[in-house]
N, C-alpha and C positions, 0 to 999 in steps of 0.2 A: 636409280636416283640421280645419275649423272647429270640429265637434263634439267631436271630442278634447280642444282646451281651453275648454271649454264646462262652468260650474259651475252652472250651472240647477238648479234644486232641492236646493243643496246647501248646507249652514250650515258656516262657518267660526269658529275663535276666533283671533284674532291679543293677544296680550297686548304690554303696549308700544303700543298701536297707535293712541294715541293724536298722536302724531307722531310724525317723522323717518323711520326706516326701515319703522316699523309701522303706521305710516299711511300709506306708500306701497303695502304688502302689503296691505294691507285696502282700501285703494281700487281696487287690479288684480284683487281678488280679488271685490268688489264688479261691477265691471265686466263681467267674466266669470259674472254672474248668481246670484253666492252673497250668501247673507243671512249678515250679518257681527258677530259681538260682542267686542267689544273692552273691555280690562280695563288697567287700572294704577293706581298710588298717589291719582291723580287725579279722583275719578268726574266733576266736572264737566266736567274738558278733556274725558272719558272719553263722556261724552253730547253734549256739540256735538259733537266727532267723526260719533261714530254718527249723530246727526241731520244732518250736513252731507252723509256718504256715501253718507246714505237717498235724499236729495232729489236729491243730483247721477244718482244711477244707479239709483235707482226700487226698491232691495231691502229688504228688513227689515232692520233692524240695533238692536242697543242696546251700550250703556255701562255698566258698572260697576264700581267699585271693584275691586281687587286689590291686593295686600300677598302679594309671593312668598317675604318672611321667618316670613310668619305660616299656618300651617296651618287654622285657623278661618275666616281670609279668604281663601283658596283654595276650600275646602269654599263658602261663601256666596255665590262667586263660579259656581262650576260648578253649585252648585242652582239661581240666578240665570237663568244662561244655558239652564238643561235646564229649566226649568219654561217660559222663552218658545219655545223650539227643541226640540222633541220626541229630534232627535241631533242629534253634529257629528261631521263627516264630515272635517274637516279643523283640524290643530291646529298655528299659529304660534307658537312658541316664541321671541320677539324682546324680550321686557324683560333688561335689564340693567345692571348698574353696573359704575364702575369706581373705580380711584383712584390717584393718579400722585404715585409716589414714589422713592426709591432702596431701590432692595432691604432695604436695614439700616433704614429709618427706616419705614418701613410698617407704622401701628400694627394690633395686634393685632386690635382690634374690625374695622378696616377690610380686613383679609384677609379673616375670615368674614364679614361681611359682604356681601364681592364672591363668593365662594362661594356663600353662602348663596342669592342673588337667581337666579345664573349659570347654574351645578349644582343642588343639590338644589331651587331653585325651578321647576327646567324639569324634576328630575325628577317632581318630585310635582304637579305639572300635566299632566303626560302620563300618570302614573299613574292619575290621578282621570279623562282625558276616554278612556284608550287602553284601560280596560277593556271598556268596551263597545263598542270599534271591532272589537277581537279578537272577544268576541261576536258580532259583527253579520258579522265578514268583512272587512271595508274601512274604510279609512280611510288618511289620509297625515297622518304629522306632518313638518314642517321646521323644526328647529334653526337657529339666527343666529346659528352661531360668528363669526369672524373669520379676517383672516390673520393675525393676533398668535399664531392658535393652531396657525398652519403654521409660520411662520417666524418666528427670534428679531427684535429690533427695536432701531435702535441706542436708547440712553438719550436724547439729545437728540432722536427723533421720537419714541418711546412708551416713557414709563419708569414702566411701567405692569407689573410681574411678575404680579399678582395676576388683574388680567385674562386676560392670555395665558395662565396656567396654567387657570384656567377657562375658555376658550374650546376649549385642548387638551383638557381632559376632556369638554366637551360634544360632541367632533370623536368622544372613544371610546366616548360614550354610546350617539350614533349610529350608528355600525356596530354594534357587539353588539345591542343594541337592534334594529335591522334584522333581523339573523339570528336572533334570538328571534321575534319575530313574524312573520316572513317566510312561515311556514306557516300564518301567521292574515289571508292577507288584507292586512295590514298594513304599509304604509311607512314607512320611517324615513330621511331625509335634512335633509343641512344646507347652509346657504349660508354662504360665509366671504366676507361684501364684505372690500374693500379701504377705501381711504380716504375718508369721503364728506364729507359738510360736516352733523354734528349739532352738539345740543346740548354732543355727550359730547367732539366734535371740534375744537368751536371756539373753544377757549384755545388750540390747538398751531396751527389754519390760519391765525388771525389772526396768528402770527408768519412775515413773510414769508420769512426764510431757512429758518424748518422747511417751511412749505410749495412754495418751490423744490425742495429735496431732494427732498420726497415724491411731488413730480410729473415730477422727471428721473429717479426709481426705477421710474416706471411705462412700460413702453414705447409704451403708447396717451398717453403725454403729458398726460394730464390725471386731473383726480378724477373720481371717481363724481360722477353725477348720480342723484338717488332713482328717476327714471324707470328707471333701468340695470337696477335690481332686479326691478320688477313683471314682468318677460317671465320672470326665471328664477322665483319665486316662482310663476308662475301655471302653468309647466311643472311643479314638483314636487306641485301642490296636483291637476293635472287628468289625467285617461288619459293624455295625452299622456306622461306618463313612467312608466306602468303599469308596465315591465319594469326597472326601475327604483328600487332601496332599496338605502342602507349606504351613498350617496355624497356630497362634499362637491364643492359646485360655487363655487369659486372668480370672484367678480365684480369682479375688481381690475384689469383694464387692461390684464393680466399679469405684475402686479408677480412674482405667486410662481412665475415661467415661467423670469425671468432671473437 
């Protein structure tokens, strides 16, 4: 069964993936012998990354800018990566924003804004790398919804509307999307972690009684660990889940089980 998740020869883009969740995917996907490029707001973090993944696990990898608000820096990002990587065979859809408020006070800019990064930046990211996968026959992209985008969330653990509503429409991106290209070769799945310890995470776990809550709502008892994720990320990216598109795999503990 080795070979099955076995990415040898094969170039991945994980965005975000610079840390936290995306640099966990990038480094399992690394490992598994794909050549790796990775994009966000950041190009610097965005190149130590790549150089650190290169050395640990012996693949090609680079770094580059990306701005998922801006369509110019999408285009210069994917010419970027097509000019060192001839194709990519696999596309991580993991940058995101968020912004925690109460429903009524959540300014305007900062809804579209969270949209904007969430949705139409994972659209047109997949639009740009998924034409030519459809072309070519194959390809797997993986969406990084959430379970904010399964399940509602009380206000004092995520009070956060704007995200979960854009994690929900990323959950319907990907099924349609699935069955549109489904006849092409083409996959289309998402991951929804549950709770893990990021940047995006850790104003709410440093608060000890939110994170009691959070982790007697999980029936494994505890938070994600980043490691949690590379075994599912490395399933949707390799044969190993060939038969397999339209689906959300939930990586929560079982929070969205009870």
């Amino acid at each position: 069964m080795g070979s099955r998740f076995s990415l040898e020869s094969r170039v991945a883009v994980v965005t975000g993936g610079s840390r936290g969740i995306g640099r966990a995917m990038a480094e399992a996907l690394a490992e598994a012998g794909a050549s790796v490029a990775i994009g966000s707001r950041n190009a610097g973090a965005c190149e130590a990354a790549a150089r650190e993944i290169g050395d640990r696990y012996g693949v090609a990898t680079l770094g580059l800018a990306l701005d998922l608000t801006r369509a110019d820096s999408i285009e210069a990002f994917a010419a970027g990566v097509l000019e060192r990587f001839p194709v990519v065979d696999v596309l991580v859809n993991n940058s995101g924003r968020s912004w925690g408020a109460d429903p009524w006070d959540i300014p305007w800019e900062r809804w579209n804004e969270v949209l904007a990064v969430n949705v139409t930046g994972a659209w047109a990211v997949t639009m740009r790398f998924g034409r030519a996968m459809v072309e070519r026959g194959r390809g797997s992209v993986i969406n990084v919804a959430s379970v904010a985008g399964i399940v509602g969330q009380p206000p004092e653990v995520l009070n956060a509307l704007g995200y979960a509503t854009s994690k929900a429409a990323l959950i319907g991106f990907t099924r349609d999307l699935a069955v549109k290209w489904a006849g092409h070769g083409v996959r289309v799945n998402a991951l929804a972690p549950g709770f893990f310890p990021t940047r995006m995470t850790e104003p709410l776990l440093r608060q000890e009684d939110v994170r009691t809550r959070i982790e007697a709502s999980v029936p494994l008892g505890r938070l994600g660990d980043l490691e949690d994720l590379k075994g599912a990320a490395l399933f949707f990216a390799s044969d190993a889940s060939a038969y397999v598109t339209g689906q959300v795999l939930a990586v929560d503990g079982g929070q969205t089980a009870s």
